[in-house]
N, C-alpha and C positions, 0 to 999 in steps of 0.2 A: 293750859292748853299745850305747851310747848313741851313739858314733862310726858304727857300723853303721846306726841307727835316720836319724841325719844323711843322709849316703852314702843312703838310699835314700828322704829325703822331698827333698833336692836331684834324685834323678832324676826322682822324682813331678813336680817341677815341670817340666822339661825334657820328659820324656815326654809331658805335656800337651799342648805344640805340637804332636804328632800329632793329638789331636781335633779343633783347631782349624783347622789348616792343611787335615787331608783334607774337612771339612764345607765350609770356604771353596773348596776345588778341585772340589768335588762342585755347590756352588753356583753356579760357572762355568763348568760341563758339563763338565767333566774325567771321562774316564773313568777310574778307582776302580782296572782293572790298574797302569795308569801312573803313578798314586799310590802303589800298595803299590811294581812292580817297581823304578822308580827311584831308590827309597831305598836297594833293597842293592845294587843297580849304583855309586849314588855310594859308599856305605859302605866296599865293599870296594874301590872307588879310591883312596878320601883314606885308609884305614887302611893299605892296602897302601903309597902312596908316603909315611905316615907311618913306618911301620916300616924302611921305609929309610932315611930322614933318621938318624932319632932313634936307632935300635937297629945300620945299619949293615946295607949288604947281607948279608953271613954271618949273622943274626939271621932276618935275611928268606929265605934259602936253608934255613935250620932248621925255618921254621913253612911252605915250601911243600913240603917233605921230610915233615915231620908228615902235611900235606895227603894226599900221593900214596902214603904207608903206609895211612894208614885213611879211603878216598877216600869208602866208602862210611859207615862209621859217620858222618863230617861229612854228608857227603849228606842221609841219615835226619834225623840231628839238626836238623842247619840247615834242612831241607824241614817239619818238624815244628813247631819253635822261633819259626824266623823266616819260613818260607815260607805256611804255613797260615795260621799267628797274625794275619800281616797280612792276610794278601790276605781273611779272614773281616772284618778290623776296618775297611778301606776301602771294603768292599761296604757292610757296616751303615751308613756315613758319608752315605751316597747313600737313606737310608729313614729316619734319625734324626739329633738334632741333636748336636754332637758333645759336648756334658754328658753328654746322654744315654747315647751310646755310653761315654762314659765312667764313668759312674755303674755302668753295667751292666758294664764291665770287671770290675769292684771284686770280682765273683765268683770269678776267682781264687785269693782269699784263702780261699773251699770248696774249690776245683779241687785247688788247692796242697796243701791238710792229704790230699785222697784221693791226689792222685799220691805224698805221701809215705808215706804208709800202705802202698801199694803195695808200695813199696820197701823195707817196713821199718820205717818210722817210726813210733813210737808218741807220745802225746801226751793231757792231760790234760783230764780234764771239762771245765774252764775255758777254753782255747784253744778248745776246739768253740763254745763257748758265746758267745764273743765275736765267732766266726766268723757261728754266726748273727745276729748281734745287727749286723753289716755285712751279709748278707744281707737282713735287713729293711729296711734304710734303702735298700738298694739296690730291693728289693721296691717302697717306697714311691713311689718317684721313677718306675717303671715305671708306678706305677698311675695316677698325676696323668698319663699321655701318654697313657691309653689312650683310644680312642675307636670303640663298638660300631657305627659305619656304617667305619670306614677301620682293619682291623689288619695291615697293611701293616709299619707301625711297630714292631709286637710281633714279626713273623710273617718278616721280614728286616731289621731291624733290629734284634732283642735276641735270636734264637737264632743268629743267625752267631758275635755276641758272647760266645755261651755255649760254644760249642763253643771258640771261639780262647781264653778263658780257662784249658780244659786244656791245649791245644796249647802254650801258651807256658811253663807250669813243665814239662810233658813233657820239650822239648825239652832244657831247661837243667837238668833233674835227669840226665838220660841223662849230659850233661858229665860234674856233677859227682860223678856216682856212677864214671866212667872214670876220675877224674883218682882217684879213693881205690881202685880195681884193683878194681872189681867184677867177680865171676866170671861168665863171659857174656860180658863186654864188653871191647874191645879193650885192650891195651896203653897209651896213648896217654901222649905227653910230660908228664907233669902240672907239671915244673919251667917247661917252658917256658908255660904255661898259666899258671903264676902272674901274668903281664901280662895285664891283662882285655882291652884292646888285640888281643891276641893271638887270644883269644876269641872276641872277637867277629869278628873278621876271619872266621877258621877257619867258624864260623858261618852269615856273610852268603857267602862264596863257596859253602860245604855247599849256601845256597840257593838259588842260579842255577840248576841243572838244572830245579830245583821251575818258575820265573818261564818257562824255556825250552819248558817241555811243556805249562802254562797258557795258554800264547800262543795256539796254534793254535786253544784249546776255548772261546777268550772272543772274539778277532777285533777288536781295537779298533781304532778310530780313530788316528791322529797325536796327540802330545801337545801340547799349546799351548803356548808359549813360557814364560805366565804358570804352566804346572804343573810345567815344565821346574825352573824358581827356588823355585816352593815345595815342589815333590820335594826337593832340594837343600836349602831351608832345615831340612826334615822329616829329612834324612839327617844334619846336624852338631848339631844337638839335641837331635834325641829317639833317633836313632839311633847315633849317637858318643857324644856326653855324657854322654846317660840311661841307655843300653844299659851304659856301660861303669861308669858310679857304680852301677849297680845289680847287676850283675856281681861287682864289687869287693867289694861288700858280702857279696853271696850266697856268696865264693868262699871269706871267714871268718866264717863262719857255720860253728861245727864242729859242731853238732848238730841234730839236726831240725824243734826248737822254735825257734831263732833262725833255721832257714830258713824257716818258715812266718814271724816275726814282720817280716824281711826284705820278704818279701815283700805282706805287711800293709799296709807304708808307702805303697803304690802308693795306696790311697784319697787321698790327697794330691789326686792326680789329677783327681778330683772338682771342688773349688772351685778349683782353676787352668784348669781347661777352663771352667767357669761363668764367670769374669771374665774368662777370655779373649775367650767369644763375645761376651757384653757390652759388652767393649771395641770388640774390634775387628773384629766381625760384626754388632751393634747390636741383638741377642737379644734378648728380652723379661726379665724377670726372672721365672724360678719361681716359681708358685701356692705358695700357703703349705704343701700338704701334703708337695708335691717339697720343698722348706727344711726340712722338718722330716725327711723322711727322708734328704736330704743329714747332718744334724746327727746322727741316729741313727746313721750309719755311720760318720762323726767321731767320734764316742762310744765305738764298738764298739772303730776303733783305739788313742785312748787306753788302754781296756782293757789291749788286747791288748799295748801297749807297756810300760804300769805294769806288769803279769804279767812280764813278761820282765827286764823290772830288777830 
């Protein structure tokens, strides 16, 4: 469990250069499509010509074979997972600061326990409890931004984030309830699925349709060279690295409580995005009440991590 718990506060920190990098692109008029879409456009380049390197074209003719059986179940998923998820969390980037965004991610960790319930999942008084108890710190931190002449901030910049927090276990429960032959849901390769690699690939191509129908309904502008590099940094980061540590993680998680506690880790996110913009956006630092609910949510994880060991 403790391996697991690693594996998923290392992607916490990778995933972080998402809030930082899209607030900085947002800050230099980058338009927010161009930010979400070119992440899984690089994604599924450098994974795709990684899986050739490394695994060997026949490896790579098996997961585009995968692909063109269940073209549509990836489609849904990956349009859900990774298409929705972002293109909600780079919009909020452009109305709030990226702690911010991040801090309010951190709801997931409710989203998560409902989508798994959904599915099946049951789980104890105490996991709820801690749930809320990151809720609240998340709560807090919302409330130190509020401001009754400008809710702009609340109003698209914390309900896109609320919405992409389901979207994102959605997506990746859908996975991995196919890879364990849920009734309903397709066939799908589950051995060859054990490379998170793999995964994600499958995934981020699922999403391109999604980025390709978006296009028309949003109309942006060219990307700037400077969005070009940090799409790109944004894709080997938080997209490759995090995406796939945290995958990894989720993928041995064999029961419902270590996929919620899995997915807990994510509060990480929180103080790596705060030092990040501090660092290197030159952010102000957090009012004491935001600190304190940062530290509630901290709290909450601990919790939820002591529980599970």
């Amino acid at each position: 469990m403790i391996r697991l718990m690693v594996a998923g506060l290392a992607a916490g920190l990778f995933f972080s250069a998402t809030f930082v990098l899209n607030r900085a692109m947002s800050l230099d008029g980058g338009h927010w499509y161009w930010s979400a879409s070119l992440r899984y456009a690089y994604m599924a380049l450098l994974l795709g010509a990684g899986l050739v390197v490394f695994k060997g074209p026949g490896y790579f003719g098996r997961v585009m074979a995968e692909l063109a059986r269940h073209w549509l179940f990836w489609t849904i998923s990956g349009s859900i997972g990774f298409g929705c998820f972002y293109a909600l969390i780079c919009f909020a980037a452009d109305f709030a600061p990226g702690w911010v965004v991040a801090t309010t991610w951190q709801l997931t960790i409710v989203a998560t326990l409902v989508v798994l319930t959904a599915f099946g999942g049951r789980f104890a008084r105490r996991i709820w409890l801690y749930a809320l108890v990151v809720l609240a710190g998340v709560a807090l931190v919302n409330l130190s931004n509020v401001d009754a002449s400008d809710l702009r901030p609340v109003l698209l910049g914390a309900l896109p984030v609320l919405v992409a927090a389901f979207c994102y276990p959605l997506g990746n429960q859908l996975v991995w309830e196919a890879q364990r032959g849920r009734r309903g849901l397709p066939q799908i390769d589950a051995d060859l699925l054990a490379n998170s690699f793999t995964k994600v690939l499958l995934l981020s191509i699922g999403s391109l349709p999604f980025w390709l129908l978006l296009y028309p309904c949003v109309r942006p502008g060219s990307p700037s060279g400077g969005q070009l590099l940090n799409a790109a940094l944004v894709a080997v980061s938080s997209g490759v690295i995090a995406t796939t540590l945290f995958l990894h993680a989720r993928n041995h998680a064999d029961n419902a409580s270590k996929l919620a506690a899995v997915d807990a880790t994510q509060s990480s996110e929180v103080l790596f995005a705060l030092a990040g913009e501090i660092v290197f956006l030159h952010a102000a630092l957090p009012g004491p009440v935001a600190l304190a609910g940062v530290a509630v949510a901290i709290f909450g994880l601990i919790a939820f991590v002591r529980h599970e060991h």
